[in-house]
VOGU-3710 file (C-alpha; in Angstrom, 3 decimals, decimal comma):
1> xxxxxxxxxx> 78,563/95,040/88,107  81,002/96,538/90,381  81,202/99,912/91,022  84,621/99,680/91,918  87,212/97,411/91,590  90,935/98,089/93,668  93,834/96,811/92,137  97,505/96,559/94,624  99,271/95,525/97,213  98,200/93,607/100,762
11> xxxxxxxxxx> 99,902/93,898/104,400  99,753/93,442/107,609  100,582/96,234/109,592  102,731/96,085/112,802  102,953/99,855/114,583  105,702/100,019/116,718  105,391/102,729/119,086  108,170/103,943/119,714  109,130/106,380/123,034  112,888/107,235/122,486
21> xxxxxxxxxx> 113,585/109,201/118,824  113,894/112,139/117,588  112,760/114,211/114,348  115,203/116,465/112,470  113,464/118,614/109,298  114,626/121,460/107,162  113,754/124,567/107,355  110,449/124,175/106,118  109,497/121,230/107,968  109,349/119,281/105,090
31> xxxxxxxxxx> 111,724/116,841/104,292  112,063/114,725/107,977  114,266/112,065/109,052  113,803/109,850/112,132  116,636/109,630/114,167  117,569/106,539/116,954  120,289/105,763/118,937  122,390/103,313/116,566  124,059/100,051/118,046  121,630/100,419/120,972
41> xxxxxxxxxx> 118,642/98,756/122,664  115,297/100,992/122,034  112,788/100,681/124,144  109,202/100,798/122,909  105,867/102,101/124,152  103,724/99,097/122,491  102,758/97,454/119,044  99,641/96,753/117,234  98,708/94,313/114,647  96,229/95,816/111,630
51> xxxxxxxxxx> 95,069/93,364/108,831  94,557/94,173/105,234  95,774/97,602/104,683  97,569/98,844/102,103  97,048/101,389/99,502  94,668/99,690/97,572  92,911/97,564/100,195  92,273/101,051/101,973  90,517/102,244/98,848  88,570/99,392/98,950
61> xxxxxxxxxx> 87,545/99,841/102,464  86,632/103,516/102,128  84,220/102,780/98,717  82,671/100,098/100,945  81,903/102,220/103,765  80,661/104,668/101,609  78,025/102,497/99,733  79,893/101,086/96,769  80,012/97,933/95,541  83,545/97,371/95,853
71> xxxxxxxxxx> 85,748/94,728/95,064  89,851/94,264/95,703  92,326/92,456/93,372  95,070/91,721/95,042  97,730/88,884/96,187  98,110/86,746/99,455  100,299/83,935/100,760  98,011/80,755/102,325  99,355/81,173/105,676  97,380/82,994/109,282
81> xxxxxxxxxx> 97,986/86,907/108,175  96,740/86,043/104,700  93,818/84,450/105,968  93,214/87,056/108,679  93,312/89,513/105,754  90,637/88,063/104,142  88,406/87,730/106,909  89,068/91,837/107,626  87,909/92,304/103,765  84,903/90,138/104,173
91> xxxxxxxxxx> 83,865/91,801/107,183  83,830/95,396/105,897  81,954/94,293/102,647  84,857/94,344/100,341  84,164/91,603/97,462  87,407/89,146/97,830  86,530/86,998/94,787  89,312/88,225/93,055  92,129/87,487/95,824  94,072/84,964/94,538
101> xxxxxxxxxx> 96,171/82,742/97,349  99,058/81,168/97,145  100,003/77,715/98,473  103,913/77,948/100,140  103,917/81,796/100,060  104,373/84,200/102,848  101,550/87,407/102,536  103,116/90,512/102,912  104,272/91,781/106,619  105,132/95,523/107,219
111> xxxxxxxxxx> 106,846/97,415/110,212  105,518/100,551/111,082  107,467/103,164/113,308  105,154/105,168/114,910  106,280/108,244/116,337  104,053/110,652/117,230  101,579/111,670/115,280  103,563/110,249/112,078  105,017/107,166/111,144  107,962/105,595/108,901
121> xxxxxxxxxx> 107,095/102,262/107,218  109,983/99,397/106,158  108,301/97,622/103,571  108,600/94,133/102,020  106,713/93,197/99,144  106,332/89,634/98,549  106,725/88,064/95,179  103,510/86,013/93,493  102,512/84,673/90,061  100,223/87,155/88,932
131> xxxxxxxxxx> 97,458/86,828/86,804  94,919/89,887/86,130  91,269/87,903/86,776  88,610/88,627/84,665  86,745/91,882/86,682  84,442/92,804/83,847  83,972/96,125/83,578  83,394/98,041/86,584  82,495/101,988/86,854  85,912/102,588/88,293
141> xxxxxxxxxx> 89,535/100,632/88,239  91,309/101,938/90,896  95,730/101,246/90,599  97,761/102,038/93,274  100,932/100,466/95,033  102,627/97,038/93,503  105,755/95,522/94,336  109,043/95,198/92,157  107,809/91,593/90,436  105,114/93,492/88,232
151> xxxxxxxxxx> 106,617/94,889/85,364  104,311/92,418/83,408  101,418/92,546/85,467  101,832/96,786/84,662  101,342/95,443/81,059  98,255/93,159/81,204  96,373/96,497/83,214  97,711/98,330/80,615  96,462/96,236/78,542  92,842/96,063/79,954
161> xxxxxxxxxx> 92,483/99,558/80,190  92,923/100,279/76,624  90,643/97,761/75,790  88,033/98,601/78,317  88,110/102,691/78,067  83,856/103,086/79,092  85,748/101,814/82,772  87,415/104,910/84,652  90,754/104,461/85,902  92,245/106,395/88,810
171> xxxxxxxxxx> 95,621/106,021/89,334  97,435/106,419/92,574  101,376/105,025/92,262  102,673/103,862/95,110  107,057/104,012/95,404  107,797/101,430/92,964  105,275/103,029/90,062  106,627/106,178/91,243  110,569/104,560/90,713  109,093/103,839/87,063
181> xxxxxxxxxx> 110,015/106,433/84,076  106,308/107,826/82,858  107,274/106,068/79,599  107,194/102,730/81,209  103,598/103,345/82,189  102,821/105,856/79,710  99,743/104,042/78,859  98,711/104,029/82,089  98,740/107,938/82,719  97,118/108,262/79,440
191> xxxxxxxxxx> 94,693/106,627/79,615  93,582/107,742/83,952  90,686/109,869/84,221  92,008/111,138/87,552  95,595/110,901/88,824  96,716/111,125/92,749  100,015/112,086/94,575  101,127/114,345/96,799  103,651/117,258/96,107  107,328/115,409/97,259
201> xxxxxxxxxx> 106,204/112,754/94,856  105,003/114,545/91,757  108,787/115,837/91,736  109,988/112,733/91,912  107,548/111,586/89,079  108,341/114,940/87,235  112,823/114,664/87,920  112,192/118,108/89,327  112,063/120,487/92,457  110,427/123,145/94,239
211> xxxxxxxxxx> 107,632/124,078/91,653  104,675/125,744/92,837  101,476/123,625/92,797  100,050/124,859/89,570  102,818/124,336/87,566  102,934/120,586/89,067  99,154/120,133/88,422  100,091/121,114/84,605  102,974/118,973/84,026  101,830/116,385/85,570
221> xxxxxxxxxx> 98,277/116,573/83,145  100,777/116,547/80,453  101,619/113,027/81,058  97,424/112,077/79,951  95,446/112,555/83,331  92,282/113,756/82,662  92,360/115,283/86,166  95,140/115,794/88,798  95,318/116,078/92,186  98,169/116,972/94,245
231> xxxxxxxxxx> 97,655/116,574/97,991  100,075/118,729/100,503  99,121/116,772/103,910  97,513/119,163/106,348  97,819/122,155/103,820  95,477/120,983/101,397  95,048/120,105/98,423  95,310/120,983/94,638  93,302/119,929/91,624  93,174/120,751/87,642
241> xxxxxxxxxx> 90,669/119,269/85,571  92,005/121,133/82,239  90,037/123,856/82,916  89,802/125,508/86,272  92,308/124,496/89,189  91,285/124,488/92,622  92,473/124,387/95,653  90,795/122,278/98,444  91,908/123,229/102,624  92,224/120,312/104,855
251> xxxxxxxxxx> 88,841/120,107/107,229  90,222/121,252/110,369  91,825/118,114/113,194  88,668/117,804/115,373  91,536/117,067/118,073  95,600/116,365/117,126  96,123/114,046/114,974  96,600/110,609/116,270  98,560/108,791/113,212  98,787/110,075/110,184
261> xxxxxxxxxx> 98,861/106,695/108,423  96,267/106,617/105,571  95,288/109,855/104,772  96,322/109,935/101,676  94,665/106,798/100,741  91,485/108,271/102,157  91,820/111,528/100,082  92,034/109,624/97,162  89,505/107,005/97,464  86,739/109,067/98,835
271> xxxxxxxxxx> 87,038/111,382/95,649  86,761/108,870/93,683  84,196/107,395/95,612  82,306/110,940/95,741  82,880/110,828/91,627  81,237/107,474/91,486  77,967/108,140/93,599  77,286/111,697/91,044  78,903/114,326/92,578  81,288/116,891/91,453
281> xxxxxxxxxx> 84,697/117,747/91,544  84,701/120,450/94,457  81,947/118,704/96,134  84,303/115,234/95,843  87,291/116,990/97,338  85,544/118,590/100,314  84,488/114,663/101,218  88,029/113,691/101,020  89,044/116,315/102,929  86,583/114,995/105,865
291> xxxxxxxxxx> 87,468/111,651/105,581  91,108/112,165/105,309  91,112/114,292/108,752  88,850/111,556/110,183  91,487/108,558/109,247  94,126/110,821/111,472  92,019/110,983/114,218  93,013/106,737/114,756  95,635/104,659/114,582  95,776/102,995/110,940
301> xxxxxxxxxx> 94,493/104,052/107,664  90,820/101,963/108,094  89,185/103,052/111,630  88,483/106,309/111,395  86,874/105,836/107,522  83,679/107,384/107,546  80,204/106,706/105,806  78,573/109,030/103,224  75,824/110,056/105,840  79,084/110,972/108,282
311> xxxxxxxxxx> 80,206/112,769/105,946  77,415/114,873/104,882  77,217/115,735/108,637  80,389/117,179/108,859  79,929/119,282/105,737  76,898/120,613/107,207  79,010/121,967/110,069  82,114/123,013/108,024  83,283/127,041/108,020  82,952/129,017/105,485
321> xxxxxxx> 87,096/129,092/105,067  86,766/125,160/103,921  84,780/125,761/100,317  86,973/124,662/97,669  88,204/127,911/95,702  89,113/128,422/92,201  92,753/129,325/91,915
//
């Protein structure tokens, strides 16, 4: 039996470095836009070619590396970046039996704009036939990003979920679940032990603005999440388990951040992951916390995952300012 079993999206990854841009935020240096010269020839610094990443596939990855038996269901086209993607999977122990190919389809092909320490990714999801394989019944279902084709395929996981409730689902939307109204997956959030986002997009989810974190982690509960967690990038992040909320500080850079790309992914995953091999709630958010700093520290949201013992040895190390506190 699996221990875990990812469910999304597949990409390749092109980073485009780019040298000439510039970065315009309000006054709270939240909400960013990109700026380039338009109608104009942009140099750039270099680009970079990662297989299988993705929301999902990153899950996968991290549960891997941290001694899960992990498995990915996902979709590919039968041409070189598909098959490059599953030789990436294969080679970091991720179980591909449930990648289904597809004869005269492309696989999916992002472009990331990396500027520096962030990035801005133009996305293309690629539509497939898709057909939810028989995964049995792992310990934990893990749903994140899916392209615009899979209103259905929303309804056979819905499906499988209410009909398999021993399994645990976390759910982690990516834009298009996000685009959703909660009614359309309302069995979904009802039925997720433990529910991801970060703060911009739990507004979105929620049609509202500028709430403070613990009314978000409430509303958003409302919706059927046995747990929440809201991440705020290198703020922290927020948690409410129906009882006590918490509130988890990021593990301090070990140098500046290198690419951001990922970090939420490895938040996410490595709780869960931390969930799956016995631990607690506040012990499973100070591991994301490493391993989310660690993916920032390379470029891409796979090199810098870490393994449990990794981990641990960062903890041992950690201030007294990163406990997790009760809010």
């Amino acid at each position: 039996m699996h221990d875990f079993i990812a469910i999304g999206d597949i990409t390749t990854d092109a980073f485009i470095k780019l040298k000439d841009a510039s970065v315009h935020c309000d006054v709270n240096d939240e909400k960013c836009q990109i700026c380039m010269a338009f109608g104009d020839k942009i140099p750039y610094e270099s680009v970079e070619e990662i297989s299988a990443v993705g929301n999902s596939p990153n899950a996968s990855v991290a549960a891997a590396r941290l001694g899960l038996k992990s498995a990915l269901v996902t979709n590919l086209g039968d041409d070189s970046y598909g098959h490059r993607c599953l030789e990436t999977l294969t080679s970091e122990s991720v179980d591909t039996q449930f990648v289904s190919i597809h004869a005269g389809k492309k696989s999916n092909y992002h472009y990331v704009l990396w500027y520096e320490h962030d990035r801005t990714i133009l996305v293309k999801h690629q539509e497939y036939e898709r057909i939810l394989p028989d995964i049995g019944k792992p310990k934990w279902l893990y749903l994140s990003s899916l392209g615009e084709d899979t209103i259905a395929y929303h309804g056979a996981i819905a499906d499988y979920v209410r009909n398999n409730l021993e399994v645990n689902l976390a759910f982690q939307p990516g834009t298009f679940q996000i685009s959703l109204s909660t009614e359309g997956l309302g069995e979904i959030y009802k039925k997720t032990k433990i529910f991801f986002c970060n703060t911009e997009e739990a507004e979105r989810i929620l049609g509202i603005d500028t709430l403070g974190p613990q009314e978000l982690l409430k509303r958003m509960r409302d919706l059927g999440p046995e747990i929440v967690v809201i991440t705020a990038g290198p703020k922290g992040a927020y948690a409410y388990d129906g009882s006590k909320m918490y509130f988890q500080p990021a593990y301090p850079d070990q140098k500046p951040a290198y690419d951001r790309t990922g970090a939420g992914d490895a938040f996410a995953s490595t709780t869960v992951a931390a969930l799956a091999l016995g631990n607690d709630l506040p012990t499973a958010l100070k591991w994301a916390s490493v391993n989310a700093m660690s993916v920032c520290q390379e470029l891409g949201a796979q090199r810098g995952l870490l393994s449990r013992e990794k981990i641990e040895e960062y903890l041992k190390s950690a201030s007294p300012e990163f406990e997790t506190k009760v809010l």
